[in-house]
C-alpha positions in Angstrom: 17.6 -22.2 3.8 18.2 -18.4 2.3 14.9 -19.4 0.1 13.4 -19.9 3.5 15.0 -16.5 5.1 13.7 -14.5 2.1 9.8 -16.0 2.5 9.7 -15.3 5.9 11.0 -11.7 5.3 8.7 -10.8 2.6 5.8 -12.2 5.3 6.6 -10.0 8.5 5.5 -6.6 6.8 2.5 -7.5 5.9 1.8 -8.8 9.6 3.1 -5.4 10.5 0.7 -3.6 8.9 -2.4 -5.5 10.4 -4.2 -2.1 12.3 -6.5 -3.1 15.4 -10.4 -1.9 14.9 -11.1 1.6 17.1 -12.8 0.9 20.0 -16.6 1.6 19.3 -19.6 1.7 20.3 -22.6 -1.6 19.1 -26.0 -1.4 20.2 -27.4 -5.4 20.7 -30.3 -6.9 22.7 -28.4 -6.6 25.7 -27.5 -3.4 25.6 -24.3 -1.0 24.1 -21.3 -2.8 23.9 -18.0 -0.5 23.8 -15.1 -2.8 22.1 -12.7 -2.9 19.8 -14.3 -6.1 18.0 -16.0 -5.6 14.7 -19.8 -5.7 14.7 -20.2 -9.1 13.0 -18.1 -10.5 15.6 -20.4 -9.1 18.9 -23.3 -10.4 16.8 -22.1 -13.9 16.7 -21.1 -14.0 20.4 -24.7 -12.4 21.2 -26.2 -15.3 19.1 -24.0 -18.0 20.7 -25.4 -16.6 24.0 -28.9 -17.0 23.5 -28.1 -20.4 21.7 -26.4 -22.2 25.1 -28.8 -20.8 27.3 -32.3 -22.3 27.5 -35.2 -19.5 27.0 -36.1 -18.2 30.6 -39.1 -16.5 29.4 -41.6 -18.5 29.9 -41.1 -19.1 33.1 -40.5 -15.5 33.7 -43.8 -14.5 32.1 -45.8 -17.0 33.9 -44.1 -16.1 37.2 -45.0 -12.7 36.6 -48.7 -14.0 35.6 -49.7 -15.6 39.0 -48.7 -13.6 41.3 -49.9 -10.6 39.5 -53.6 -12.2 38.9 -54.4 -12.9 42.4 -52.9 -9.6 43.4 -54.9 -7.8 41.1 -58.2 -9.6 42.0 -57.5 -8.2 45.4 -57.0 -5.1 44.5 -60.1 -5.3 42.1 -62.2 -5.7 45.2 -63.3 -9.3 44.0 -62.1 -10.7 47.4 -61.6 -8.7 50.9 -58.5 -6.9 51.3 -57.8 -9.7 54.2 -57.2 -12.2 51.6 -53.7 -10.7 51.3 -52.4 -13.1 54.0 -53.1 -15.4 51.9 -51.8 -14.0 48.8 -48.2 -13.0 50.5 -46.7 -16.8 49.7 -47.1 -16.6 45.8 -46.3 -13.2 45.5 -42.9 -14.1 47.3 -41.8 -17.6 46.1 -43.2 -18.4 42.7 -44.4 -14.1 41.6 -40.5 -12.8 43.3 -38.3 -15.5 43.5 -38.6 -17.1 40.4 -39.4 -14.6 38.3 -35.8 -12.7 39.5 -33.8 -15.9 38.7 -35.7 -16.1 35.1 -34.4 -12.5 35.0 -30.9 -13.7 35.5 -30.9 -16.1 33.0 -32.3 -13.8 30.6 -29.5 -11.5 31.4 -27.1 -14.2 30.4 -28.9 -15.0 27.5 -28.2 -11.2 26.5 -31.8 -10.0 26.3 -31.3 -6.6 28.5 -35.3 -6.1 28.2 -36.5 -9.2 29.4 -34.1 -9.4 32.0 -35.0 -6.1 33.5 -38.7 -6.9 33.0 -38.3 -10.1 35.2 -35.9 -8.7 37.8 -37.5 -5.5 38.5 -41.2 -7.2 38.5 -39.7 -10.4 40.7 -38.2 -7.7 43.1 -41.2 -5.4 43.0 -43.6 -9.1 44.1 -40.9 -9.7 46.7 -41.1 -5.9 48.1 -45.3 -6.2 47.5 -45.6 -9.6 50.0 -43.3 -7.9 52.6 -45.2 -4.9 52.4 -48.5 -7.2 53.4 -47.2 -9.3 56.0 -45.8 -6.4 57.9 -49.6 -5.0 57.9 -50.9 -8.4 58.3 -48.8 -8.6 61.5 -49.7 -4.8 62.7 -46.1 -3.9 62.2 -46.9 -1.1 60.0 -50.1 0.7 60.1 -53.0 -0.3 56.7 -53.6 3.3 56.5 -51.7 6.4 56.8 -48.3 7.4 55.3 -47.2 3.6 54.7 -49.8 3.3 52.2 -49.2 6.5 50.7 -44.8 4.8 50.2 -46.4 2.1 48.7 -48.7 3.9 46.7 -45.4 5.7 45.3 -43.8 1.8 44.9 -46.4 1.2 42.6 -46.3 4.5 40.3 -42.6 3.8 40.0 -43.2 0.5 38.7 -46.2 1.8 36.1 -43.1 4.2 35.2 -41.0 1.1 35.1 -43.7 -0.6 32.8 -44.3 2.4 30.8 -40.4 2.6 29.8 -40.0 -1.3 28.9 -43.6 -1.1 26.4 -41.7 1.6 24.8 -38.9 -0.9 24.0 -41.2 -3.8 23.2 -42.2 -1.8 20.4 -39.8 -3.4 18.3 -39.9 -7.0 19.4 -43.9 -8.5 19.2 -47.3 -7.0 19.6 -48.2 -9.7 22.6 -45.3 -8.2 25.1 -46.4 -4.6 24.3 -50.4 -5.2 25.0 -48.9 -6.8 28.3 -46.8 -4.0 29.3 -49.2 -1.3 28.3 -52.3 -2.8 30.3 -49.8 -3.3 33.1 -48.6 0.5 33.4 -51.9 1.2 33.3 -52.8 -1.2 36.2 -49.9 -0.3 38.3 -51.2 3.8 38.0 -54.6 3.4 38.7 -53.9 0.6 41.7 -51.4 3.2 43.1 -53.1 6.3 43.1 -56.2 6.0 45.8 -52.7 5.3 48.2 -51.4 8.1 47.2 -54.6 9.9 48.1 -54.6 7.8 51.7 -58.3 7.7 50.0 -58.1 3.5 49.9 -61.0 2.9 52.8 -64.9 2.3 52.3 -65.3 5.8 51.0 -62.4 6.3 49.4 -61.8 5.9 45.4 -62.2 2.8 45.1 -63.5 2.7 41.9 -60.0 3.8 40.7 -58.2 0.9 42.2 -60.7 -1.5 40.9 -60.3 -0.5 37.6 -56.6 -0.6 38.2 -56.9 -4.3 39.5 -58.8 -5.5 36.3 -56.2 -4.1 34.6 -53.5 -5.7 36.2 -55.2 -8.8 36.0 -55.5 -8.7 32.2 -51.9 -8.0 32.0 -51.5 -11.5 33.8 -53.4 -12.8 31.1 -51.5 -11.8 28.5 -48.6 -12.5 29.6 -50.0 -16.3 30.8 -50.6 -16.1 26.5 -47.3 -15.2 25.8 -45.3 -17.4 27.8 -47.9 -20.5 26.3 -46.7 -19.2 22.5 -43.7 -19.2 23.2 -43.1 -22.8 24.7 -45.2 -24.3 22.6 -44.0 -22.5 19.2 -40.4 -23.6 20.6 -41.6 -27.7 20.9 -43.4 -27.4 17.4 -40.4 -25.6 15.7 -42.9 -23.6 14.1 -45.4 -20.4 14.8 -48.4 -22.1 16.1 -50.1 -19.4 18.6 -48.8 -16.0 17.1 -47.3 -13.0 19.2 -47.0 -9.9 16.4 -43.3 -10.3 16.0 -40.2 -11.9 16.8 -39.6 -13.7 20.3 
């Protein structure tokens, strides 16, 4: 028993001695995390995140993709601007609604820059089809100062785009070409409303231009989403993106 007592004493100080980590600051995928645990340790719960979770982005991406495409062929003056009434469904349900909830996911999978990607552009097709079936309905007016507030919508979002292609800079080359040719969509689309210059003789050369460009975007990201669902099923690169997932 006192061979016992004298173990157990010799133990405690070194148990006393144990000093907790400083709280600190980590940078990871989604986002800074202030904490006292070591760095190795938020790594491992980051990894364990994205490892229970399936991969949202595809469905994210391809979300994003529809709705955007036959937006943008609107826009592009390939099809009458009436053809927004018919547009309004896929912006909402399929382009908003299921984009935002890939969004969510994404957040719980710790990926800060996909999620924002998918929430603000699923909130931004939800807003968008509103927007149209108000002027479908003659609720608000199709020229004016409402298209001017949604002319500043979209340079928001082309700000919004802008700012997430600067952090897709270090992931792969296929999110960056879709980010880059959407800001630049999203400005040249918004800026005949900002003009109130979007009627027969207005600019619309500039919105065309914008259009195309929003609908390559959709194509790249319809690309994306593919190489990543099917790289995921073959276990291996099979349609390349430039970088890491």
């Amino acid at each position: 028993m006192s061979e016992t007592f004298i173990r157990s004493e010799s133990i405690m100080p070194e148990s006393d001695t144990v000093v907790p980590l400083k709280k600190h600051e980590s940078w990871t995928k989604g986002g800074p995390v202030v904490s006292h645990l070591d760095d190795d340790e938020i790594s491992r719960l980051s990894e364990r995140a994205s490892a229970t979770i399936g991969d949202p982005t595809t469905l994210g991406l391809w979300a994003f993709a529809t709705g955007t495409w036959i937006f943008g062929t609107v826009i592009a003056g390939a099809f009458p601007q009436s053809t927004f009434a018919a547009v309004i469904p896929m912006l909402i349900a399929f382009g908003g609604i299921a984009q935002f909830i890939a969004g969510l996911y994404a957040f719980r999978r710790t990926n800060v820059l996909l999620s924002t990607a998918f929430c603000c552009f699923g909130a931004f097709n939800v807003t968008a089809g509103f927007f149209l079936a108000l002027q479908t309905t003659n609720t608000i007016a199709t020229g004016g100062p409402a298209v001017v507030m949604f002319g500043f919508l979209l340079e928001s979002f082309a700000f919004i785009a802008l700012a997430l292609m600067i952090a897709a800079l270090r992931t792969n080359m296929a999110m960056v070409v879709f980010l880059a040719a959407l800001t630049i969509g999203y400005c040249l689309s918004g800026i005949p409303m900002l003009a109130n210059a979007t009627g027969p003789n207005g600019w619309t050369i500039i919105s065309s231009i914008g259009g195309w460009f929003l609908v390559f975007s959709a194509l790249c990201a319809y690309y994306t989403g593919m190489a990543l669902v099917v790289n995921s099923t073959w276990n291996r690169t099979v349609l390349p993106i430039g970088g890491e997932p």
